[in-house]
Each structure stands twice: as C-alpha cells, then as structure tokens.
N, C-alpha and C positions, 0 to 999 in steps of 0.2 A: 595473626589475630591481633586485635586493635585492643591491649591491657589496659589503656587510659580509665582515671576514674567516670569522665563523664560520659561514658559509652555504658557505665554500667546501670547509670544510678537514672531516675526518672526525674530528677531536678537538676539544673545546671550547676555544676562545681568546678570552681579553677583545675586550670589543668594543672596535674601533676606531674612532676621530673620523673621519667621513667630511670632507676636506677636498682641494681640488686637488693640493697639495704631496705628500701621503703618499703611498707607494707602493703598486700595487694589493697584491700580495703581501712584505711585508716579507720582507728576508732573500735577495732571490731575484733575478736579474736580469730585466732586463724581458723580453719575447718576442721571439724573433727573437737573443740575443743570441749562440747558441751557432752560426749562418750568420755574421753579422760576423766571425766568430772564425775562421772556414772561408776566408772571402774573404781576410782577411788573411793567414794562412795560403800558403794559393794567391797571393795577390800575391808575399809574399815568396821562396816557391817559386821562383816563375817567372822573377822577379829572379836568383836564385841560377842560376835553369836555365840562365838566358842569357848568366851569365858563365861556367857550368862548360864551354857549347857553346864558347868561347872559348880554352879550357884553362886558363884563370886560376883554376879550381876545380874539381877531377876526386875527389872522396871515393871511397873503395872500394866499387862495390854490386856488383852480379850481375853475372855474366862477359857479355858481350853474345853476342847470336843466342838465345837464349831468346824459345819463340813469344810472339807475344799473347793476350792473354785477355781474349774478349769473350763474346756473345751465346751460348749454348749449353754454355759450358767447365763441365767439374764438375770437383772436386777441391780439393785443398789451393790451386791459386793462383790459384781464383775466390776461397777462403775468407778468402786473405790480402787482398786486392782490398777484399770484403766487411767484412774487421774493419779497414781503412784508415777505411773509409768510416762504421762503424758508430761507432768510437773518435773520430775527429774528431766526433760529432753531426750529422754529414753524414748520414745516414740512423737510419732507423728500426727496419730490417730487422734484425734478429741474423743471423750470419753460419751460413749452411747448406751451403757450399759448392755452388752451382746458380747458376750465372749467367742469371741471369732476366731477366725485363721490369723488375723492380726493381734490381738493380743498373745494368744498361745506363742506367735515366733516372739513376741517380745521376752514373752513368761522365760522360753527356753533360752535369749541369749543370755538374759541373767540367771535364771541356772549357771548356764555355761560359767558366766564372770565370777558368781561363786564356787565355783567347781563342783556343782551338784549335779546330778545327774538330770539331764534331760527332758522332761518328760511334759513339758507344758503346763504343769499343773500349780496351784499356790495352794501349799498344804503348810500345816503349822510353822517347819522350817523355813520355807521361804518368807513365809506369813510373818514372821520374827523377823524376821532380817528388813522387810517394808515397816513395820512397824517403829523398828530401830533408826534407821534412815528417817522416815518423820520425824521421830523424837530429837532426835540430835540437829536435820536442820531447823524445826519448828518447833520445837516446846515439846516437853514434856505431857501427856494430854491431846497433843496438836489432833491426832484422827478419835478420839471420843469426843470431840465438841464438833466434829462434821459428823460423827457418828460410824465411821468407818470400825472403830475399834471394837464396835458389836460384831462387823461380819465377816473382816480376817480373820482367818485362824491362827493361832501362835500356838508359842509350848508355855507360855507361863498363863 
C-alpha cells in the first residue's frame, strides 16, 4: 500500500520521507483523537455531576420536570440532543431533529462513557451532564441563548 502524502490528499504536496517517527498525516491529529476528547469530557462531567448531586454545585439549567427525550421524539429538543452530540465529534450525523436509531446508539455509548445504564434515553441525568459539558466549553448560559436549556431535562 502506497502511505505517501500525495496519494492521499486531492492537491499536490511534496513528497514525504517515508520513515517511522513522521506523522501519517501532518498537521492533523492522529485517529481516534476527537472520542479521547469526548471521554474526557464525560469523565469530567460526571465528576462535576456528582458533586452538583451533592449540592456543592447546582449551575443554573432548565427548570426540572421537563420530559425526556429519547427513541421517537422530533423537534427542537431531539435537535438540541443531536447538535450536543454532533459538536462534540461524538457523532457523524448532522442534526435533523428525529430521534432515530442513530442518535439513541450515540445516547447509549455515552451512557456507556458515563457508566450509566444503557438505555438510550436523555432524562434529567444525562440532561446534566450535556448541559454541564456546554457550560464549561462554552459559557455559562451557552444552550438558553440557542434555547436548548428549555428543552433538556436536568436535575437543577
């Protein structure tokens, strides 16, 4: 198999010295790198999650009793779910508002990252922990000025 850069790329680029150290793709990080980033993420979520269940950290999100949204839901707060998941690089999908067969496996491998149980669904716990994850990479606020913060559910 021919590893050279310009066998990859759709513009010409100097060849490269094929050697162990060089990176396959300069410039780029290796594969896999944007799930590491996800996991951590989700660890430090859930970290968070479990001191806010604590009261030692209650941020302002969405008023609770707000349903959940899983398997079937259409609308704005599958789309919010959806561009959770799409923004992180957690998914592939672009966000269409349909809670499909694809968003549910996404739902469930973060479960999984969190160690929650399985189940496909975003209900107030997970709903905290998406909401957590905005806040800390974008602002405090970040999903009530897209409006998402109406239609996740949380526990505060």
């Amino acid at each position: 198999m021919d590893t050279s850069i310009t066998s990859r790329t759709p513009h010409s680029a100097p060849e490269a010295p094929e050697s162990p150290e060089s990176p396959e793709t300069p410039g780029r990080p290796p594969r896999g790198g944007g799930r590491v980033r996800v996991r951590l993420a989700g660890a430090a979520a859930a970290a968070l999650l479990a001191v806010g269940a604590s009261g030692a950290f209650a941020p302002a999100h969405a008023a609770p009793g707000l349903p959940n949204i899983g398997p079937g839901a259409t609308g704005f707060g599958a789309q919010c779910v959806q561009a959770f998941y799409y923004s992180l690089g957690f998914s592939d999908f672009y966000p269409d508002a349909v809670y499909g067969p694809e968003t549910t496996a996404d739902t469930k491998r973060f479960e999984r990252l969190l160690g929650l149980p399985q189940d496909g669904v975003v209900d107030p716990i997970v709903g905290s922990v998406m909401h957590t994850v905005i806040d800390l990479g974008s602002g405090e606020g970040a999903w009530k000025s897209v409006g998402c913060w109406y239609e996740v559910p949380s526990l505060w």
